[in-house]
C-alpha positions in Angstrom: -22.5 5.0 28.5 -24.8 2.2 27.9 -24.1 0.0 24.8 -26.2 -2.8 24.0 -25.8 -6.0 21.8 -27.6 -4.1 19.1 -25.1 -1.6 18.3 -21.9 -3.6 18.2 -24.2 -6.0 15.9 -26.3 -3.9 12.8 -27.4 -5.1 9.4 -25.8 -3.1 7.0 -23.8 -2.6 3.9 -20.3 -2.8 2.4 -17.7 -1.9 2.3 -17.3 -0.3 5.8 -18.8 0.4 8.5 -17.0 3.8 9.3 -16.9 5.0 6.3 -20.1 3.7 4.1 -22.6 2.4 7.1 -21.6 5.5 9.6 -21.8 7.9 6.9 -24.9 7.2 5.5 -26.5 7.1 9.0 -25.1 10.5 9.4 -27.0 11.7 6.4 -29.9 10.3 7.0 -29.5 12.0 10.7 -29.3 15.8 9.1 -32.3 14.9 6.7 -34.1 13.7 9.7 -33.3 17.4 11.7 -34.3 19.4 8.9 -37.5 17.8 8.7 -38.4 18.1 12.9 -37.2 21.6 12.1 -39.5 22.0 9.1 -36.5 23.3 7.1 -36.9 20.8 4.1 -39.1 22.2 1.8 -36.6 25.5 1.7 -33.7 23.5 0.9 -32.4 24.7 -2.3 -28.2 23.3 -2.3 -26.6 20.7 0.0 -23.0 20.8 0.5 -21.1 17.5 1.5 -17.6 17.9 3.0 -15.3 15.0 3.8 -12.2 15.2 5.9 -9.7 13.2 7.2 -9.8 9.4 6.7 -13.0 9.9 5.0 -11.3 12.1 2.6 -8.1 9.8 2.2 -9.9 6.5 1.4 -13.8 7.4 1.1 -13.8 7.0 -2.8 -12.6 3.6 -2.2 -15.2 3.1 0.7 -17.7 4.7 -1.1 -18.2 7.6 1.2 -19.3 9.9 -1.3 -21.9 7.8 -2.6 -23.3 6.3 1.3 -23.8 10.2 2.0 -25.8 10.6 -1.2 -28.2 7.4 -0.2 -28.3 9.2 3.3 -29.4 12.6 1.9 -31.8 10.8 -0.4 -33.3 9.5 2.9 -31.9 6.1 2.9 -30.8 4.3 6.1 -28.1 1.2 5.7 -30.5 -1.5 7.2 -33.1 -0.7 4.7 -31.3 0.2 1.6 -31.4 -2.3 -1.4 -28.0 -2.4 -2.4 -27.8 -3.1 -6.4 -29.8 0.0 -6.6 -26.9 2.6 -5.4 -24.8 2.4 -8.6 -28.0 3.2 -10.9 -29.0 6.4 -8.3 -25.5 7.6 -8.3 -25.0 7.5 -11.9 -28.9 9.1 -12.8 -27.5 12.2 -10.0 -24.3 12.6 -11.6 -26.4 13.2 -15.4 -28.3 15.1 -13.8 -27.1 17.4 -11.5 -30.1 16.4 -9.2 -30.2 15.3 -6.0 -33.8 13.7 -4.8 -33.4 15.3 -0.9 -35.2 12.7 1.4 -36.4 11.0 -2.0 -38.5 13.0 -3.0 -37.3 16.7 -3.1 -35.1 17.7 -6.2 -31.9 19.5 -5.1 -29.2 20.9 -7.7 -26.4 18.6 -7.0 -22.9 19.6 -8.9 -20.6 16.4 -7.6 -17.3 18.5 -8.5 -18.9 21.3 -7.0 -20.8 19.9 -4.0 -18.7 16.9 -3.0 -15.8 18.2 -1.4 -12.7 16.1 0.1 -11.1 18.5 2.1 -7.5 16.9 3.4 -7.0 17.3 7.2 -8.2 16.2 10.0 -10.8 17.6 12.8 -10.1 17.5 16.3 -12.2 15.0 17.4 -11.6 12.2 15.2 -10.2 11.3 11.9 -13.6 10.3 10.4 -15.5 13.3 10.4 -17.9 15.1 7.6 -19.9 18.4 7.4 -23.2 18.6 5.8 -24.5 22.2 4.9 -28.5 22.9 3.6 -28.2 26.3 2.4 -32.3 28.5 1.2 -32.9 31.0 -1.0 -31.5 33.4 1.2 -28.6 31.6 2.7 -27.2 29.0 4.8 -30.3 27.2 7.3 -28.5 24.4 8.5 -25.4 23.1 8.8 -23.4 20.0 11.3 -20.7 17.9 11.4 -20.6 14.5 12.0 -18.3 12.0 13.4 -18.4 8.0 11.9 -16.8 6.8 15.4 -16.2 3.3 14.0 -19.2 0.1 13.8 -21.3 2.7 12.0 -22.2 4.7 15.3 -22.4 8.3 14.8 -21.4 11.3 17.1 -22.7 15.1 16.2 -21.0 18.1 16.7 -23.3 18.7 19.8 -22.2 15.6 21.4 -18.7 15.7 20.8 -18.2 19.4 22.2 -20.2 18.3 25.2 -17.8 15.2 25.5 -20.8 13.0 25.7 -20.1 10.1 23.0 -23.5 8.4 23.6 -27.2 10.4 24.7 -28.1 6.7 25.8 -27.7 7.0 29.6 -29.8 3.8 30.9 -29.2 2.5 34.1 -28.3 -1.2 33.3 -28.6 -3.7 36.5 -25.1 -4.7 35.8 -22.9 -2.1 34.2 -19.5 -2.4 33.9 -16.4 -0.8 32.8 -13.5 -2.8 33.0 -13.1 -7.2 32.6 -12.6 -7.0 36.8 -15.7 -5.5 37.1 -17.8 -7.7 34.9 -15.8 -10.8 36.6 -16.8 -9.2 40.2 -20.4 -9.0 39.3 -20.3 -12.7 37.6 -18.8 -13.6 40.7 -21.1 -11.8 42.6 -24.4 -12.7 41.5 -23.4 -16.6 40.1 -23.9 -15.5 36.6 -22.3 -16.6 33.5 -21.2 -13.6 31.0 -23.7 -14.3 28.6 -26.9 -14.4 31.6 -25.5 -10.9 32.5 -25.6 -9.6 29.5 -29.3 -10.5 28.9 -30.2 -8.9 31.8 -28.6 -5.7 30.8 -30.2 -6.0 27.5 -33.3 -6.3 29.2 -33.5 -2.8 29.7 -34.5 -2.0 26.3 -35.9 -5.2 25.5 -37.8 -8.2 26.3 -36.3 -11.6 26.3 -38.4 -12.2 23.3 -38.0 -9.5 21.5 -33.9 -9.9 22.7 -33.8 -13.8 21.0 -35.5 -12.7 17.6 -33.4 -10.2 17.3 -30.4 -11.8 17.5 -31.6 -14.6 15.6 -32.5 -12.3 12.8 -28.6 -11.2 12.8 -27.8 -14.4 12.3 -29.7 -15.2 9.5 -28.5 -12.2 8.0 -25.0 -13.7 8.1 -25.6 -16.9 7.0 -27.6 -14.9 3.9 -24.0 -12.8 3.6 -22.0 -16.2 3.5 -25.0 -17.8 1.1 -24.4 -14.8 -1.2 -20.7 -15.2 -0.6 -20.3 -18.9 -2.0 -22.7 -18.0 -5.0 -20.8 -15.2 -6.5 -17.8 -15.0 -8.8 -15.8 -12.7 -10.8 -13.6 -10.0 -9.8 -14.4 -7.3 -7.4 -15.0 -3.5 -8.2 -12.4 -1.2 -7.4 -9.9 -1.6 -10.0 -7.3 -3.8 -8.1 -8.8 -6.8 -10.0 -9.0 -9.1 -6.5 -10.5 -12.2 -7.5 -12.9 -13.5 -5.8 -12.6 -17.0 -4.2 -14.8 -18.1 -2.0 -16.8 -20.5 -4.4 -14.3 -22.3 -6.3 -13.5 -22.9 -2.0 -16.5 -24.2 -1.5 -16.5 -26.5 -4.4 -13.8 -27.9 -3.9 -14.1 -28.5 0.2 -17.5 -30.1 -1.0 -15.5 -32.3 -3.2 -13.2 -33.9 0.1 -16.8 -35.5 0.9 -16.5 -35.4 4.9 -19.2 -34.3 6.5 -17.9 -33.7 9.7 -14.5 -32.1 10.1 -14.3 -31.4 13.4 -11.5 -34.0 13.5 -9.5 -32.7 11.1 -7.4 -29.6 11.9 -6.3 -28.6 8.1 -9.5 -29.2 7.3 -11.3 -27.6 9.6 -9.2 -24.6 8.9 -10.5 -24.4 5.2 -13.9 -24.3 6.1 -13.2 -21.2 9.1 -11.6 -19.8 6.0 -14.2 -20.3 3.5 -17.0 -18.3 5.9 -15.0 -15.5 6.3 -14.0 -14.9 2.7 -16.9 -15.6 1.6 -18.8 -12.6 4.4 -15.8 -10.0 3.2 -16.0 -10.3 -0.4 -19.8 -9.8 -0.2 -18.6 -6.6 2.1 -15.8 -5.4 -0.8 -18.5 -6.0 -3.3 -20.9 -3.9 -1.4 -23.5 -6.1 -0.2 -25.6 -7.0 2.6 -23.5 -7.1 5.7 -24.0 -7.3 9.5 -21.3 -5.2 11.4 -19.7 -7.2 13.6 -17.9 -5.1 15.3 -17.1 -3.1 12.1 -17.2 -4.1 8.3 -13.7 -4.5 7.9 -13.7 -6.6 10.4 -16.8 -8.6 9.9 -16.3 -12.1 9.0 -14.5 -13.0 12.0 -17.3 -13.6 14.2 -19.8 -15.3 11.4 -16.8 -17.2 10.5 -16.6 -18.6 13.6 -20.2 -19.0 14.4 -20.9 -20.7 11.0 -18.4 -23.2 12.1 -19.6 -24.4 15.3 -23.4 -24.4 14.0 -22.5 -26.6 10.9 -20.6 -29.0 12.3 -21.0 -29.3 16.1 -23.9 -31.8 17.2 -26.6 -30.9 18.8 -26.8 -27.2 18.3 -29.9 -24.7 19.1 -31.1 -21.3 18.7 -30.0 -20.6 22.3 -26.3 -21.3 21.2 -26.7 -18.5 18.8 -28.1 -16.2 21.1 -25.5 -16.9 24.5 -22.2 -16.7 21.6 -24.1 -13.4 20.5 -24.0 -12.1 24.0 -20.9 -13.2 24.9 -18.7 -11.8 22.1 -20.8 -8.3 22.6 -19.4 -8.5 26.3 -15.8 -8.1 25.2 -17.0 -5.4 22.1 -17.9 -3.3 24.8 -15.3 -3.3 26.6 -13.1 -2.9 23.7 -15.6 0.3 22.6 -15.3 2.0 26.3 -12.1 1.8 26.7 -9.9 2.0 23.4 -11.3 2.0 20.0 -13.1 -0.5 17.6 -11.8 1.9 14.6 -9.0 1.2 12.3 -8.6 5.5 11.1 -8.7 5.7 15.1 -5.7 3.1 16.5 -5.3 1.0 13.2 -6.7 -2.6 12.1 -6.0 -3.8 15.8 -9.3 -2.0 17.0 -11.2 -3.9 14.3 -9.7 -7.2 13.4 -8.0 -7.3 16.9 -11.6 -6.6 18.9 -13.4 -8.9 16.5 -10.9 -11.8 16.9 -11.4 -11.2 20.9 -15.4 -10.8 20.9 -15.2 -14.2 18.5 -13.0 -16.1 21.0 -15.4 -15.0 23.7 -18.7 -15.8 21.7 -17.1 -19.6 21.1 -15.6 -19.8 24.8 -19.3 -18.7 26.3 -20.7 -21.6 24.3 -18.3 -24.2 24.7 -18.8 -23.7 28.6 -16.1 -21.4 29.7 -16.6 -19.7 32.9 -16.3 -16.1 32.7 -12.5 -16.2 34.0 -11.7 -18.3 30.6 -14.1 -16.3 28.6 -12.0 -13.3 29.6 -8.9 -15.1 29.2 -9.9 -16.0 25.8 -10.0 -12.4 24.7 -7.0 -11.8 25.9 -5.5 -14.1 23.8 -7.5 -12.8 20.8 -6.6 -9.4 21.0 -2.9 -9.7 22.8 -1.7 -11.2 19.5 -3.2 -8.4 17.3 -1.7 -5.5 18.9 0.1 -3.4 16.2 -1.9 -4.5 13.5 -1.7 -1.5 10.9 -5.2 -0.4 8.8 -3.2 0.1 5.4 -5.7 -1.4 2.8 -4.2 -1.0 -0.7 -5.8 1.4 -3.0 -8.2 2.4 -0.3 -10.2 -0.6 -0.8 -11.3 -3.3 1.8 -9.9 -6.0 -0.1 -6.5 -6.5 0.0 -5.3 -7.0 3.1 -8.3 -7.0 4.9 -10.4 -10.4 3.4 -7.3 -12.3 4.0 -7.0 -11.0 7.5 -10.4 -11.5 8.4 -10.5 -15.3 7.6 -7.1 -15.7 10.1 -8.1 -14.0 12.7 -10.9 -16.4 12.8 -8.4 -19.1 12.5 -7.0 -17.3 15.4 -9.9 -17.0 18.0 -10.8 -20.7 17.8 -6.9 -21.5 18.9 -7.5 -18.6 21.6 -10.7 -20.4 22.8 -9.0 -23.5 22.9 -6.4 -22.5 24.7 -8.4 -20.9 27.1 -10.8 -23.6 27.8 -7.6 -25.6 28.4 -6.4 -23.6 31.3 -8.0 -22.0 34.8 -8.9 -18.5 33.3 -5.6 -17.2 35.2 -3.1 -15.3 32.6 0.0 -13.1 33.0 -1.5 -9.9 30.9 -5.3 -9.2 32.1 -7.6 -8.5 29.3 -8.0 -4.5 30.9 -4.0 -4.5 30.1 -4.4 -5.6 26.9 -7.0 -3.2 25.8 -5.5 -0.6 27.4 -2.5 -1.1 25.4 -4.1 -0.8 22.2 -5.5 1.9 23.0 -2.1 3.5 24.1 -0.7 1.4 21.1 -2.8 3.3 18.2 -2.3 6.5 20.0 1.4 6.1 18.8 1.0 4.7 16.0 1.0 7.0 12.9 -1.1 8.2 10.7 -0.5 6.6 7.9 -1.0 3.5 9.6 -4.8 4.4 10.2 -7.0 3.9 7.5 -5.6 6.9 5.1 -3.8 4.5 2.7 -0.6 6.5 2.8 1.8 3.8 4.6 2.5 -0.1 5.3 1.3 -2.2 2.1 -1.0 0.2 0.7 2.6 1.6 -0.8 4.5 -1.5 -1.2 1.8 -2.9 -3.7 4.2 -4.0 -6.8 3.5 -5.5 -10.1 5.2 -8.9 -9.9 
């Protein structure tokens, strides 16, 4: 399975990845089948079907509606956002769904929109989508959101192939030993291999803008971030906070806080509030690895490129290819999906790419950058996905902004030391994936357990 930069890194939108960006990709998939099949115009009824976690929490996610944007032929990298709510409301008065955006369907939501409560076999995020004619049912698959808004068919699941994308890379690897051999090996840094690799599908050119264009894309998210105010939808009135942040850290008048450890802290805090209350409020959101989990890494980044000296696009692009190093690993060999083993595989994997990403631009060799993952994700191991009310607010903005706390001190740490540690980072990811295999249910992403029930009035 060859995974590239690009899909650990996608523009998107809020509030998740799994269940808002995966979905509407999977929509926008079975449109995209009926039309190759020329099935489209005979469409007369769609049926949507929900199960699992995306049946648990979607409301709160806004599964229901991604899938709508999807079957109206909308793809999460395109989609304006401040449009959905006015589409989804003219459907509902309605009862008409534009298929592909053009195509009127009859659309009864109670009907139509079904959240069916159990689970499929191959993973808790899962939906069927069924096009029935005039004379019956032409067309029908289920979908998988995997986590990071990738998407695995029926097809693919039964045939235990997760990923079609079977490039030979000049360096693949499966496991930290392996991509420290082939560092070794070939006297490469992580982030050198890793452009290599990407190379495959890419050229260097094309490899830079791209990332570059994900990065302005977060700094847009944390622009958009400090601007707004108010209280975020969902009805758990979560206020947001990010700008009365700013304002005040503005107010401290020191322009470089590098030096100063509480202050510093505020300002790693303010990036990644800001990024995930643009992602509860549905915005504009690069998944990094996942939604929930995706103001870790710009939190981070923002902090080194505001107040480090000397800084360049290259820094970007190397931190970029570093932190998707350990995102892989993480993706092959556990899970980056919180309704697969809990907030560990989101927040935990995107504290670890993030202490990566800094160590690979602070000069770490590869033994260090390693080690700094490990550190990242050892001391996330556990971490329950319970969000309160089904929302990705409360505990997940909070979260977000000390993990990135977190993977600077990892980073640190690591570039204090040899790159030797007791636990290799293999272990450690190989324990959260044995880790969320244990953990229950309610623990992943279903809003049934930890302090999505413990919420009190106080």
């Amino acid at each position: 399975m060859a995974i590239s930069v690009f899909d650990l890194f996608k523009i998107g939108i809020g509030p998740s990845s799994s269940h808002t960006v995966g979905p509407m990709r999977a929509a926008a998939l079975f449109v995209q089948v009926l039309k190759e099949r020329q099935l489209l115009e005979q469409v007369r009824r769609v049926e949507v079907q929900l199960f699992g976690s995306l049946s648990a929490t979607g409301i709160g996610h806004g599964s229901d509606n991604a899938v709508i944007m999807g079957l109206m032929g909308e793809w999460p990298d395109a989609i304006d956002p401040s449009l959905i709510g006015t589409r989804i409301e003219l459907l509902r008065e309605t009862d008409t769904l534009l298929l592909d955006g053009r195509l009127p369907v009859p659309f009864i939501w109670a009907r139509d929109m079904q959240l069916v409560d159990r689970n499929l076999p191959f993973h808790p995020n899962a939906m069927t989508l069924v096009a029935a004619g005039e004379e019956g049912e032409l067309h029908r698959d289920t979908y998988y959101s995997v986590g990071g808004g990738f998407v695995v068919d029926q097809a693919q699941a039964d045939s235990g192939v997760a990923d079609l994308d079977r490039s030979e890379l000049p360096y693949d690897f499966s496991s930290a030993v392996e991509l420290l051999g082939l560092c070794q090996k070939h006297n490469l840094r992580v982030a050198e291999l890793m452009l290599a690799n990407e190379k495959v599908w890419r050229s260097e050119e094309e490899i830079r803008s791209g990332l570059m264009a994900l990065w302005r894309a977060m700094q847009d998210c944390v622009e958009q971030g400090l601007k707004h105010e108010g209280i975020l939808p969902g009805g758990l009135n979560v206020r947001r906070r990010a700008a009365k942040l700013h304002r005040s850290l503005q107010e401290l008048n020191k322009p470089n806080v590098i030096g100063s450890t509480l202050s510093a802290m505020e300002w790693v805090n303010l990036f990644a509030l800001a990024v995930n209350e643009e992602n509860a409020a549905g915005g504009r959101m690069v998944t990094a690895p996942t939604n929930g989990a995706a103001g870790i890494i710009p939190a981070v980044l923002h902090y080194f490129m505001k107040f480090s000296e000397d800084v360049t696009d290259a820094n970007v692009v190397d931190f970029f290819l570093g932190a998707a190093a350990i995102g892989i690993l993480c993706k092959k060999n556990a899970s980056i999906s919180g309704a697969e083993v809990g907030c560990q595989g989101e927040v935990g994997s995107a504290c670890a790419m993030a202490a990566a990403g800094l160590a690979e631009i602070l000069g770490a060799t590869p033994e260090q950058l390693c080690n700094a993952a490990e550190i990242g994700l050892e001391h996330n191991l556990g971490l329950t996905c319970d969000p309160v009310g089904g929302l990705v607010q409360v505990p997940c903005i909070e979260r977000n902004a000390i993990a990135a706390v977190k993977a600077i001190n990892a980073a640190q740490m690591a570039l204090r030391g040899d790159g030797q540690h007791f636990i290799s980072l293999d272990r450690v990811i190989r324990t959260m994936r044995d880790t969320g295999a244990d953990m229950h249910d309610k623990y992943k992403e279903t809003s049934r357990g930890g302090l999505a029930v413990s919420a009190v009035e106080c």
